[in-house]
C-alpha positions as CSV (number, residue, x, y, z in Angstrom):
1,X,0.0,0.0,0.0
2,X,1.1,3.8,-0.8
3,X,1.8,5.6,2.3
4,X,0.7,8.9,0.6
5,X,-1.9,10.4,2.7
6,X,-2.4,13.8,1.2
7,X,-2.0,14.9,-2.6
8,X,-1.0,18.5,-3.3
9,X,-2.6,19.9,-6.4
10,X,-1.0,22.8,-8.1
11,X,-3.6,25.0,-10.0
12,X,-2.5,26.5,-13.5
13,X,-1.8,24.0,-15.4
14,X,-3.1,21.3,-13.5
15,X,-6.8,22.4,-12.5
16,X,-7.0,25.3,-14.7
17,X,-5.5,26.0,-18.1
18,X,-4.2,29.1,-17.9
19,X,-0.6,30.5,-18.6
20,X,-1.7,30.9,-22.1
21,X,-3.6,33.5,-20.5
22,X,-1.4,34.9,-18.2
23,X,1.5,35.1,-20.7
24,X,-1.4,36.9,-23.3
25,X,-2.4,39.4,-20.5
26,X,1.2,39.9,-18.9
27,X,2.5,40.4,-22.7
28,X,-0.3,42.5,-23.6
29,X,0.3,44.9,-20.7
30,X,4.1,45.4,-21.0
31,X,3.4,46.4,-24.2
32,X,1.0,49.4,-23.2
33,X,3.9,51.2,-22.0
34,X,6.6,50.4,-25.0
35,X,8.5,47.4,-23.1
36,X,8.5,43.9,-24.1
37,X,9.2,40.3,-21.9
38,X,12.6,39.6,-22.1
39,X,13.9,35.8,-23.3
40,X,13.5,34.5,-20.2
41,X,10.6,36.1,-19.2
42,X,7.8,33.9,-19.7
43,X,9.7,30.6,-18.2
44,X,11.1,33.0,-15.1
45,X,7.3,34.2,-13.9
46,X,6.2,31.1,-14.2
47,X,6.4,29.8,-10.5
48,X,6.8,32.8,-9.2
49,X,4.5,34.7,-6.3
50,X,2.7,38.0,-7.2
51,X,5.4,39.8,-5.8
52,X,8.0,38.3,-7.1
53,X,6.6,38.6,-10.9
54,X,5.4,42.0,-10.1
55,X,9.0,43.0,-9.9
56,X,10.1,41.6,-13.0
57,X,8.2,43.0,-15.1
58,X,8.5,47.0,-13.1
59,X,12.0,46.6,-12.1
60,X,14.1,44.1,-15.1
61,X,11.0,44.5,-17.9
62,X,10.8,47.9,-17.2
63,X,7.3,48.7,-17.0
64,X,6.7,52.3,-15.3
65,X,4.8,51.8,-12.1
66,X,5.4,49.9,-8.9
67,X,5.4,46.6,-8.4
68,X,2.1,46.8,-6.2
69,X,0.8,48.8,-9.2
70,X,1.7,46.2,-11.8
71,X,0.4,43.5,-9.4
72,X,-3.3,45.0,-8.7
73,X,-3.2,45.9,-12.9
74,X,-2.7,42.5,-13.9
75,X,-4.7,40.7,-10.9
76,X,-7.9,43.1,-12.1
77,X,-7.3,42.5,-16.3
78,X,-6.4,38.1,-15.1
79,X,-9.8,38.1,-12.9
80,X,-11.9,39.6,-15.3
81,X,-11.0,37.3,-18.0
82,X,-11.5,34.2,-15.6
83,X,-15.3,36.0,-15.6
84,X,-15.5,35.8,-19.1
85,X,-14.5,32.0,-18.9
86,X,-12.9,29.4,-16.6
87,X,-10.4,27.1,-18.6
88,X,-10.7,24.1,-16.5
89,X,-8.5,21.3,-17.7
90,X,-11.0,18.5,-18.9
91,X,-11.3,16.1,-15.9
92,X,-9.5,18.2,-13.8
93,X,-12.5,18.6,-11.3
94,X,-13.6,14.7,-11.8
95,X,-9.8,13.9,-10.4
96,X,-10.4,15.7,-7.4
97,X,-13.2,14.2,-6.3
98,X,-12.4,10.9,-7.2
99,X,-9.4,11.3,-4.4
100,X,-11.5,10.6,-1.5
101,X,-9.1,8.5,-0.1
102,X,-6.5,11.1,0.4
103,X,-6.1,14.5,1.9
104,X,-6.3,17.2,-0.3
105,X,-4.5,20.6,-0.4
106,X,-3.6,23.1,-2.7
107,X,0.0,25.3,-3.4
108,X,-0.7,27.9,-6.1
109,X,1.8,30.4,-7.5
110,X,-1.8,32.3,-8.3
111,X,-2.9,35.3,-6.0
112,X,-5.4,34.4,-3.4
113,X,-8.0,36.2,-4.9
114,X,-7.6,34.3,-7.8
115,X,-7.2,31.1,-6.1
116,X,-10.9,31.4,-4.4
117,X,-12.6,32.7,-7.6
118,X,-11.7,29.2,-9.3
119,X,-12.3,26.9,-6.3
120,X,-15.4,28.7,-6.0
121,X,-17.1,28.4,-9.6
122,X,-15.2,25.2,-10.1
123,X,-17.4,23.7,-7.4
124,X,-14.4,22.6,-5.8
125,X,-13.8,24.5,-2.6
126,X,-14.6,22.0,-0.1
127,X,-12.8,19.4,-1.4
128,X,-9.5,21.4,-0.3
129,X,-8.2,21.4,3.6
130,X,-5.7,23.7,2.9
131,X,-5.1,26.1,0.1
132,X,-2.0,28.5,-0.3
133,X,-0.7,31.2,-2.7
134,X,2.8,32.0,-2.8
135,X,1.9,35.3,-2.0
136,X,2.0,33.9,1.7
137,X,5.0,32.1,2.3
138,X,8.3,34.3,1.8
139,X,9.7,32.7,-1.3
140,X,7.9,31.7,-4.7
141,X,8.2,28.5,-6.5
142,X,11.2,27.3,-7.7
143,X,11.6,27.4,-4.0
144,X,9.9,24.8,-1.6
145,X,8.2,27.2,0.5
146,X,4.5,27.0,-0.6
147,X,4.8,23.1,-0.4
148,X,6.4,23.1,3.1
149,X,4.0,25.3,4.4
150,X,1.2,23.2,2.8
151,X,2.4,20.1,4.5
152,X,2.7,21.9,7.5
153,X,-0.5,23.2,7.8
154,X,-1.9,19.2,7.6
155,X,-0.2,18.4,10.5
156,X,2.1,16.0,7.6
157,X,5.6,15.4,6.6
158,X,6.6,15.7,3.3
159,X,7.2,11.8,2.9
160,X,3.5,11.7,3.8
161,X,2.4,13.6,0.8
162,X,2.3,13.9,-3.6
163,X,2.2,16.3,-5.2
164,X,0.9,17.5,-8.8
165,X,2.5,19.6,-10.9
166,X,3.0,20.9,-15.0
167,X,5.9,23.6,-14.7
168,X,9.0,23.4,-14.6
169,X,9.5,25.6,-10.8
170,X,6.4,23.6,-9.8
171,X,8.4,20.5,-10.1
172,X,11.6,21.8,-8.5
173,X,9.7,23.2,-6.0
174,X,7.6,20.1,-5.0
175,X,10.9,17.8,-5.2
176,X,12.9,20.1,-3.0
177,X,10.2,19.8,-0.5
178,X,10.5,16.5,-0.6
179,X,7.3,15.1,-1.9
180,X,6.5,12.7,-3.9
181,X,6.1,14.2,-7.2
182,X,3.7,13.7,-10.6
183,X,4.6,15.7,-13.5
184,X,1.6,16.5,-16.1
185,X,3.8,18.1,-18.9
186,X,1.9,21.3,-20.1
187,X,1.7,20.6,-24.2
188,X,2.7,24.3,-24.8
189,X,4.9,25.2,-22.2
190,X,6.9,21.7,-21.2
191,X,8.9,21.3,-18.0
192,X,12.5,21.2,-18.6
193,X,14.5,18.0,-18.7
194,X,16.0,18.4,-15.4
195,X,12.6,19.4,-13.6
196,X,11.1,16.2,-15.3
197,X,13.7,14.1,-14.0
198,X,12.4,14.8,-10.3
199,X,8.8,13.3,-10.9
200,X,8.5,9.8,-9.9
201,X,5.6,9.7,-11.8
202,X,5.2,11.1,-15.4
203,X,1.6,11.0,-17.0
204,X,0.3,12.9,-20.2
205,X,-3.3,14.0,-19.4
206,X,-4.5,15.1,-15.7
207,X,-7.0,12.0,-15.8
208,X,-4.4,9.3,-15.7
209,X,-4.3,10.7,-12.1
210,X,-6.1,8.2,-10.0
211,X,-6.1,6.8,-6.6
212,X,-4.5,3.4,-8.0
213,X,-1.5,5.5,-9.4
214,X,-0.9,7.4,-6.5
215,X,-0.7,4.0,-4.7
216,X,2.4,3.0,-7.1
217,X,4.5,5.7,-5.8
């Protein structure tokens, strides 16, 4: 038998499919004031808490405005869009609640507010005991915070726990935790090679994710 007892989800990417939209919005805004992302933009912020992205794109993109300005702009333009529509990963929500064998939490690089919305018209809020953004632990993903805090707040240890993720700082964040980790490889924006390497588990769709898998690790 597994001796996972909790499963962490991660959200974009995994629950929702949305850095397609974040890069379009992020891109899009930068652009309003003359500046565009630089190479290693996209793959940087990607992982990264509000704050931390927030200051990318004011202090090294060069957008005009503080990074609590360029946080509450993007926040505003990212929530109305998930108004418009919700991109929920096909099965997404059906995996969820098919892990009612487990303990369920959630470590998003997403902004609380953000976070809630989706939980909320997802239908999905209750099947989470603990959800955490980035925005409150100290450091964003590639670093283990989030996940650390996540385990800590179920009373766990990280040997107790999975944890799902697309990116490649999702991956390296989760593994330097020290959970168990699945990797869902996003189609458009794959994990590098060496984040790959730290899954234990490697599956290509979000519903290959069920309570009989999580047993094998």
């Amino acid at each position: 038998m597994s001796k996972v007892k909790a499963v962490v989800f991660d959200l974009d990417g995994v629950i929702i499919d949305t850095e397609e939209v974040w890069e379009e919005v992020r891109r899009a805004y930068v652009a309003e004031f003359g500046r565009e992302f630089l190479p290693d933009s996209q793959d940087r912020m990607m992982g990264m808490s509000t704050g931390e992205w927030s200051a990318h794109l004011a202090d090294e993109v060069g957008v005009p405005r503080t990074a609590e300005q360029v946080a509450a702009d993007v926040l505003g333009r990212m929530a109305e869009r998930y108004k418009e529509a919700l991109p929920l990963i096909p099965g997404a929500v059906d995996v969820v609640r098919s892990l009612t064998d487990y303990r369920l939490a959630l470590a998003s690089s997403s902004a609380r507010i953000l976070i809630d919305q989706v939980l909320a018209t997802a239908g999905i809020t209750d099947a989470f005991e603990v959800t955490l953004s980035t925005e409150e632990v100290p450091r964003g993903k590639p670093a283990p915070d989030v996940y650390l805090a996540a385990v800590q707040k179920l009373g766990l240890t990280p040997d107790d726990c999975a944890a799902i993720e697309d990116s490649s700082n999702g991956l390296r964040s989760a593994a330097a935790a020290g959970l168990a980790v699945i990797a869902v490889p996003h189609g458009v924006y794959p994990p590098a090679a060496d984040a790959l390497a730290q899954a234990r588990l490697v599956v290509s769709g979000i519903s290959e994710i069920t309570p009989e898998a999580i047993a094998t690790l």
